[in-house]
ZABATI-37838 format. One record per residue: x, y, z of N, C-alpha, C in turn; residue in three letters. Coordinates in steps of 0.1 Angstrom, whole numbers, plus 5000, padded with zeros to 4 digits. Atoms other than C-alpha are relative to their C-alpha. Last residue first. Example, Ala and Ser with C-alpha at 12.3 -4.5 7.8 and 13.67 -1.06 7.14 Angstrom:
REM ZABATI-37838
499149895000513749895071499250115008SER500949885000512349555078500950125000ALA
This chain:
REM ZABATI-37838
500950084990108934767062499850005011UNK500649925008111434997037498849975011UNK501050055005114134867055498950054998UNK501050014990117535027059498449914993UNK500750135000120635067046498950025010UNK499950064987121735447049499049854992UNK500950114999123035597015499849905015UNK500250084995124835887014498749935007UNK500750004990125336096990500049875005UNK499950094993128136276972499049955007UNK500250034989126936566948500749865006UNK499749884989127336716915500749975012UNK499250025009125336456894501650045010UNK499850154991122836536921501149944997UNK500050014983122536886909500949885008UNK498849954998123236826871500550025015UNK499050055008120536616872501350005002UNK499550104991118436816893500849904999UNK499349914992118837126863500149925019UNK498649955003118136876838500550075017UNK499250154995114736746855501650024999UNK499950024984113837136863500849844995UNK499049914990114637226827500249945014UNK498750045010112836916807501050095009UNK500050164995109737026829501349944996UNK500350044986109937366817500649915011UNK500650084995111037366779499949995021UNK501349985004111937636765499649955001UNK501449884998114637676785499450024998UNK501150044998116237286778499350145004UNK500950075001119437316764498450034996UNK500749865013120937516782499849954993UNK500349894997120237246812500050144990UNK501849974998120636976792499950095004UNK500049975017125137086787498050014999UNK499549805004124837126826499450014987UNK501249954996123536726826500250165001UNK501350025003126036626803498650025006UNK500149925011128736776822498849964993UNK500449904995127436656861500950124980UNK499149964995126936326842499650125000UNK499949934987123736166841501350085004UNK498849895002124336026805499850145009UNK500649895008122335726817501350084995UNK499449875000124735386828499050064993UNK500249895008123235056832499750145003UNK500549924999125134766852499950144993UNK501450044996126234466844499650125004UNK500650065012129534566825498450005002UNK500249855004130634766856499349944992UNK498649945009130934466877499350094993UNK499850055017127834466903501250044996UNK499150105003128534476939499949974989UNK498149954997127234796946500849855001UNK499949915011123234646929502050055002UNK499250065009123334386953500550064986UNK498750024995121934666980500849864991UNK499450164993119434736956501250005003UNK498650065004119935166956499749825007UNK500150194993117335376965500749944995UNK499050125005117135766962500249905002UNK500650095009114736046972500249874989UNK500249965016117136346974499149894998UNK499749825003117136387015499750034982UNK501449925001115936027016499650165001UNK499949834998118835897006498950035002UNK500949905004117835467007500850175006UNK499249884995119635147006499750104992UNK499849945012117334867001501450145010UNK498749964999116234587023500650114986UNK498550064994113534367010500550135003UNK499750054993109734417011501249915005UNK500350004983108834696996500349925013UNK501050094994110634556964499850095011UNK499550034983112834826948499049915003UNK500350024992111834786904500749985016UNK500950094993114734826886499250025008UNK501149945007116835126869498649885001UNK500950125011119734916876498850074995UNK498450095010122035216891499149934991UNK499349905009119035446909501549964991UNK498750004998116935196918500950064992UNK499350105010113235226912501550025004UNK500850145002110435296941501349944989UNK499650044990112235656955499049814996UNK501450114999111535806924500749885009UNK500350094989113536116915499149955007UNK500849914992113236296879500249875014UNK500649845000116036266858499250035006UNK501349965007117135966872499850134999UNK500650014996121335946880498350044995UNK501549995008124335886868499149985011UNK499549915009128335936883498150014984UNK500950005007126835866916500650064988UNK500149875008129335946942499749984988UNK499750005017128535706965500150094994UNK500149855006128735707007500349954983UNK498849995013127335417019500250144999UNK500849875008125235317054501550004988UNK501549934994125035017077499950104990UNK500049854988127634827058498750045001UNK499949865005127234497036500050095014UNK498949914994128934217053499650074991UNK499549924983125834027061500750054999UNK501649864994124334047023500650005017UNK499349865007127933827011498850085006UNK499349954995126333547036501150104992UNK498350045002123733517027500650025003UNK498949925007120833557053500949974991UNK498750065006118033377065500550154995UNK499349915004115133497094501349934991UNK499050135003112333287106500950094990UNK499050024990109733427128501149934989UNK499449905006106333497105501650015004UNK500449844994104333327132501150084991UNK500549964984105433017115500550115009UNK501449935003105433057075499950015020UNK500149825001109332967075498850074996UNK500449975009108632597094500550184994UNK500749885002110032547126499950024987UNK501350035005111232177131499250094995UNK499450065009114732287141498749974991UNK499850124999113732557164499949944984UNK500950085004113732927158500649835001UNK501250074991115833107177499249954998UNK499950124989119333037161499150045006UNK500249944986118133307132500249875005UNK501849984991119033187099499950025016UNK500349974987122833197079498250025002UNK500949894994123033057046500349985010UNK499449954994125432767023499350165004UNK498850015001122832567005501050045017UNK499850175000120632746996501049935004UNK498750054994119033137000499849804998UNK499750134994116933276974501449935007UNK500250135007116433596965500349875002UNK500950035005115233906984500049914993UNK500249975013117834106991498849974993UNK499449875003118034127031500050044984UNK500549884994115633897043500650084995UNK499349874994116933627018499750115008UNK498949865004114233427005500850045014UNK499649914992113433077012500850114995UNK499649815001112532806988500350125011UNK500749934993113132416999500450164991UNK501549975004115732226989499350125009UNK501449934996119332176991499150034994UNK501650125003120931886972499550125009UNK500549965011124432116974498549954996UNK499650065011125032067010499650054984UNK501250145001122732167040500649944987UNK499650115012125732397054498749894996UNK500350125004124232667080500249964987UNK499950095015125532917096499649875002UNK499350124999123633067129500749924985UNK500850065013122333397137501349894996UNK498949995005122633607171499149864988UNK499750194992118933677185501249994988UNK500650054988117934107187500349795003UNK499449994987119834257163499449915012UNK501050064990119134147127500449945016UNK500750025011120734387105498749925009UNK500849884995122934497134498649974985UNK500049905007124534167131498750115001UNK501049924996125533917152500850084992UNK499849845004127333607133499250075009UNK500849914994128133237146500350154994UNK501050144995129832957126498850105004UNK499750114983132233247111498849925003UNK500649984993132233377069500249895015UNK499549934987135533327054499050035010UNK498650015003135033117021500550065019UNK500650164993131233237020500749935005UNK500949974986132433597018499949895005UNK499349974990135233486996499450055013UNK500349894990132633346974501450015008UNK500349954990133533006963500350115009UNK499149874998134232816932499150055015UNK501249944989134132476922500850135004UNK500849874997135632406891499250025007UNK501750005000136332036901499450144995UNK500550125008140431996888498450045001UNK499650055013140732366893499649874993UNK499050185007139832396925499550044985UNK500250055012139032826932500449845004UNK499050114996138533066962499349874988UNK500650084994137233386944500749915008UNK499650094994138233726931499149925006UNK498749954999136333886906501049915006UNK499349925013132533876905501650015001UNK499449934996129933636921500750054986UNK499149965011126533486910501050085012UNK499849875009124733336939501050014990UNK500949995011124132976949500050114990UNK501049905003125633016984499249994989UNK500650024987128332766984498750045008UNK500350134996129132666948499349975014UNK499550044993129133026938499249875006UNK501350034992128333106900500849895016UNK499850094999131333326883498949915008UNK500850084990131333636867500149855000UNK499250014984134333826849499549975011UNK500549934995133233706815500349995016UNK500449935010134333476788499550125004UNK501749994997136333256811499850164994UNK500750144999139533096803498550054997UNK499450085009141933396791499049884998UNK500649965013140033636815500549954991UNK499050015012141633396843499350034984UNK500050055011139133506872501250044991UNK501149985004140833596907499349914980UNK499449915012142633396926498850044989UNK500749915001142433186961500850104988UNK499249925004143032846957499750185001UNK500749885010140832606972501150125001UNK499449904992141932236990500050154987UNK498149975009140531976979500050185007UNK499050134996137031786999501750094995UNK499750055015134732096991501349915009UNK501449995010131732267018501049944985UNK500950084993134232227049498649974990UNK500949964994137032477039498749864998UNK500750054997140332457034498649975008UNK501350044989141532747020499649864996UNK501150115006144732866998498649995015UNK501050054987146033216998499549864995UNK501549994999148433236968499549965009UNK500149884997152633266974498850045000UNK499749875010154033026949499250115010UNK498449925002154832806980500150074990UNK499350125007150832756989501450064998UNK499549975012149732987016500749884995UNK498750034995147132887047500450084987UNK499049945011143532957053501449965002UNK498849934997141132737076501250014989UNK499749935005137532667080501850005003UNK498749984996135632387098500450114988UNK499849854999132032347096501250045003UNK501749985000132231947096500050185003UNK501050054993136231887095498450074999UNK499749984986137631997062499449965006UNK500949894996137531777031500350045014UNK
């Protein structure tokens, strides 16, 4: 294993990134899934807890797998996410406990997380409200997106997410248009295509609704923003709803 938060990439002599990294004793391969082995292009990360998608850093003998985010993230991060006290990784092993959401998505960090370096060691996450975690795939999202939406809700509803068609929490992190009223879970642009459900929002299928729909009103205007937005590029600024 690497030294105690230690990190460091090399190449093997066929030419694939390997890593030594501080959370697996063998030394990790970097490659993506072998759709021959595995039934689906997701994989569950050893370091973090989360589901990932595509390329990872791999052992073979252990199937352990690990994030490329988690794989490469540094000791110390500042991030415009949470500006004001820099934020500190932390390894507690696979036996972590304890619940703690994510400030930025909302689901549970373990394991392998970042937390505010101002709270002391003993600090509880109910005291004065002060206690900040991160994954570390959710720190390298961007401050703002541009997407070109190939579906979108027929009528806009800044509470459900315009890819998953999910409930937004008020109280995570979302990436919002607020010119068309649009929200986007920021783990939602990391889904593979499979996992995520498509309308027939296209700027043809929404035209074709529009004639269509004249004798109908209500059915016109949704069609005819449809086709609008359908249309369009927009961008999405990360930000918090709270």
């Amino acid at each position: 294993m690497a030294p105690r938060n230690s990190a460091k990439t090399n190449y093997s002599p066929g030419g694939n990134e390997t890593l030594r990294h501080f959370t697996h004793p063998h030394v990790l391969v970097k490659e993506a899934l072998d759709q021959t082995v595995y039934t689906s292009n997701r994989f569950g990360c050893d370091g973090c807890g989360m589901d990932g998608t595509g390329v990872r850093y791999h052992c073979k003998p252990c199937g352990f797998d690990l994030h490329v985010d988690c794989g490469t993230c540094p000791e110390q991060l500042t991030s415009f996410i949470h500006p004001n006290h820099p934020l500190e990784r932390i390894w507690e092993g696979p036996e972590s406990y304890g619940w703690r959401p994510c400030d930025v998505c909302g689901d549970e960090v373990k394991s392998l997380f970042y937390k505010c370096s101002s709270g002391d060691a003993e600090k509880s996450y109910d005291d004065e409200g002060h206690y900040f975690f991160l994954h570390p795939s959710c720190a390298k999202l961007p401050a703002q997106l541009i997407l070109n939406l190939q579906s979108v809700p027929a009528i806009p509803d800044d509470t459900w997410c315009a890819i998953c068609r999910n409930l937004v929490s008020p109280s995570s992190w979302s990436y919002r248009s607020d010119s068309y009223a649009l929200v986007i879970h920021p783990q939602c642009i990391t889904l593979p295509k499979e996992n995520v459900h498509h309308s027939s929002g296209t700027r043809s299928s929404a035209l074709s609704q529009v004639e269509q729909a004249e004798a109908d009103a209500e059915a016109l205007a949704a069609a005819m923003y449809a086709a609008k937005m359908s249309a369009k590029t927009n961008k999405f600024i990360l930000k918090n709803l709270i």
